[in-house]
C-alpha positions as a LaTeX table, in Angstrom:
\begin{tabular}{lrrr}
\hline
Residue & $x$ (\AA) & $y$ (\AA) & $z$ (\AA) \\
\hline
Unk1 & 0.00 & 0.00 & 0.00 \\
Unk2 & 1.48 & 3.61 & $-1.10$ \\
Unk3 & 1.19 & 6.14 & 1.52 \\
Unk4 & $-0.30$ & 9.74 & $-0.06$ \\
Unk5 & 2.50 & 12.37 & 0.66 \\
Unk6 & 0.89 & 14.80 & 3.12 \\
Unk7 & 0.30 & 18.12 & 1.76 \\
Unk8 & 2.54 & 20.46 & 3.25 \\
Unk9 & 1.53 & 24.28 & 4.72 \\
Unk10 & 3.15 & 26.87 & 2.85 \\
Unk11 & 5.58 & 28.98 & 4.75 \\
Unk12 & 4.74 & 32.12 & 6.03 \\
Unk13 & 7.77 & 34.34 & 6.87 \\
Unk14 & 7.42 & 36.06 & 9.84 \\
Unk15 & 8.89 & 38.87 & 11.76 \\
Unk16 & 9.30 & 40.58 & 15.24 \\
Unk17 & 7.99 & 44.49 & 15.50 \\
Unk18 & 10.65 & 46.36 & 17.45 \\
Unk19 & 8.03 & 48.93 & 19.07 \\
Unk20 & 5.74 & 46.31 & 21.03 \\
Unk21 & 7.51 & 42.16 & 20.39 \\
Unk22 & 4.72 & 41.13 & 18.88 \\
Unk23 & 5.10 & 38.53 & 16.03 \\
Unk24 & 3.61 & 38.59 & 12.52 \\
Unk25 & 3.51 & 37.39 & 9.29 \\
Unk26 & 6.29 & 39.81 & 7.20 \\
Unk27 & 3.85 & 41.09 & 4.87 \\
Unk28 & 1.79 & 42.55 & 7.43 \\
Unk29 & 4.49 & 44.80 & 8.83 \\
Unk30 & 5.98 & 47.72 & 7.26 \\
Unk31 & 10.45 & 47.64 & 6.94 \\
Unk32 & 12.52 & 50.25 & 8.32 \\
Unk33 & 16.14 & 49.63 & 6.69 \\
Unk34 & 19.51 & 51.28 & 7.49 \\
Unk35 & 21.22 & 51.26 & 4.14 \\
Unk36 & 23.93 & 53.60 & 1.86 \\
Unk37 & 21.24 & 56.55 & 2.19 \\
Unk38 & 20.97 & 56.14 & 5.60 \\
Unk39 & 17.74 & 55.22 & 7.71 \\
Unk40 & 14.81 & 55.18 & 5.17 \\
Unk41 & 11.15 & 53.27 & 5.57 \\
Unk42 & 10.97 & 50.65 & 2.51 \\
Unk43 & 7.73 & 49.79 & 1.44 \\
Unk44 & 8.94 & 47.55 & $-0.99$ \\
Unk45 & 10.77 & 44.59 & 1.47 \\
Unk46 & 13.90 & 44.45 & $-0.64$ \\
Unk47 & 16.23 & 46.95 & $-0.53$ \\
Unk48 & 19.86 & 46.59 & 0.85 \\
Unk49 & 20.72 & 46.96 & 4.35 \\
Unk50 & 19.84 & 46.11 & 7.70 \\
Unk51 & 16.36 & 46.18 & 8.03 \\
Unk52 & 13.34 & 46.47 & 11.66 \\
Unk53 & 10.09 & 45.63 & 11.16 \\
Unk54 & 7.18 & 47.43 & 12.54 \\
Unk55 & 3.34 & 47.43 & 12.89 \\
Unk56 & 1.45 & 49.93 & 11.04 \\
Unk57 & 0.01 & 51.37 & 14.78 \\
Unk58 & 1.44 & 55.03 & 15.99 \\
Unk59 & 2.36 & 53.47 & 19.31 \\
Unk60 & 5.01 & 51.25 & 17.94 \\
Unk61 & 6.17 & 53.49 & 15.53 \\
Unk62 & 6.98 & 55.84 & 18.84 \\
Unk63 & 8.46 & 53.29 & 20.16 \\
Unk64 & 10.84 & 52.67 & 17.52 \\
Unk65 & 12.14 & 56.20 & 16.75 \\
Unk66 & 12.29 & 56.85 & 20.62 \\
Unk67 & 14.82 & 54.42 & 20.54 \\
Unk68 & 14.69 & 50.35 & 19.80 \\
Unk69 & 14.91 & 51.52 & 15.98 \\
Unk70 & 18.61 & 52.56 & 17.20 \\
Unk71 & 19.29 & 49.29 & 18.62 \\
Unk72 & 17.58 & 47.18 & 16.01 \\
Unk73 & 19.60 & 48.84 & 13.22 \\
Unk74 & 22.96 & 48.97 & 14.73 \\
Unk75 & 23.18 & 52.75 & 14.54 \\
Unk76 & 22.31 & 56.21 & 15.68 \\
Unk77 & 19.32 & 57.99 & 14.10 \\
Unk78 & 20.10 & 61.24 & 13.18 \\
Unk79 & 17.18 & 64.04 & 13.78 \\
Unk80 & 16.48 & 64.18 & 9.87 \\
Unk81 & 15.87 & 60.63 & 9.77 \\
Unk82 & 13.54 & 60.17 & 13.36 \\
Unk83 & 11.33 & 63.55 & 11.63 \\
Unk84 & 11.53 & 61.67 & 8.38 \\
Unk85 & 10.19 & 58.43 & 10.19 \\
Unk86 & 7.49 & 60.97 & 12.27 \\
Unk87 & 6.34 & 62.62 & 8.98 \\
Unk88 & 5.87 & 59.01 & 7.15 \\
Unk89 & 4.21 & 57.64 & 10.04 \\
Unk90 & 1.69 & 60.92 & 10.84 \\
Unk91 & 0.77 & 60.87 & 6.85 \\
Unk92 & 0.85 & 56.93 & 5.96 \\
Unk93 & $-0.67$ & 55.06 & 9.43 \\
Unk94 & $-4.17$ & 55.63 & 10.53 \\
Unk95 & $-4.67$ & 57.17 & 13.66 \\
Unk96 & $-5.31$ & 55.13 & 16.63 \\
Unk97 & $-8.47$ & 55.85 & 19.01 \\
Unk98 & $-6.67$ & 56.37 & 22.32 \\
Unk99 & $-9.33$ & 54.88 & 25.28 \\
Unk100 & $-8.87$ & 56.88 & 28.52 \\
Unk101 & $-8.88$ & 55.13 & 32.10 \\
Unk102 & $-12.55$ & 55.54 & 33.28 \\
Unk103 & $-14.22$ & 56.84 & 29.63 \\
Unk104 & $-16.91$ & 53.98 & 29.17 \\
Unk105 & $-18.20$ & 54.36 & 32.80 \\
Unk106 & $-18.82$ & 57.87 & 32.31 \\
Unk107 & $-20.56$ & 57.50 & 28.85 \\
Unk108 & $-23.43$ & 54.84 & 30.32 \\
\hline
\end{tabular}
């Protein structure tokens, strides 16, 4: 008796977000990459140089240019580059709702 080869998943390549640790698939998360030009976001996945990955949420975006972006990319962001990160995050990511301590009890 021949045994049918079990279909394998495909894999999905996955990466770590600097800003919060969380863990998704790579397509879901936007590339930060530290190459000849310096720090620059790349949208397309594939251009040269050591590359972060973040979510597309403000909060880990913060995260990153207050600092783990530094550490992630083995270098020093200049202030161009953190205001060119701030600039592509404030016109590219959708704004998150921020819920305050204590908000739904007051609306009921």
């Amino acid at each position: 008796m021949v045994k049918k080869p079990k279909r394998r998943s495909k894999h999905v390549p996955r990466r770590t977000c600097v800003g919060c640790r969380e863990v998704l698939s790579k397509r879901s998360m936007i590339r930060v990459v530290n190459g000849p030009e310096g720090v620059k976001v790349d949208i397309t996945g594939k251009a040269h140089g050591r590359g972060a990955y973040l979510h597309d949420k403000r909060s880990c975006w913060l995260r990153g240019i207050n600092g783990s972006l530094d550490h992630a990319l083995r270098t020093r962001l200049t202030d161009q580059e953190k205001e060119d990160l701030r600039t592509f995050m404030e016109n590219q990511l959708p704004e998150e709702e921020l819920v305050q301590p204590g908000a739904e009890e007051s609306s009921r």
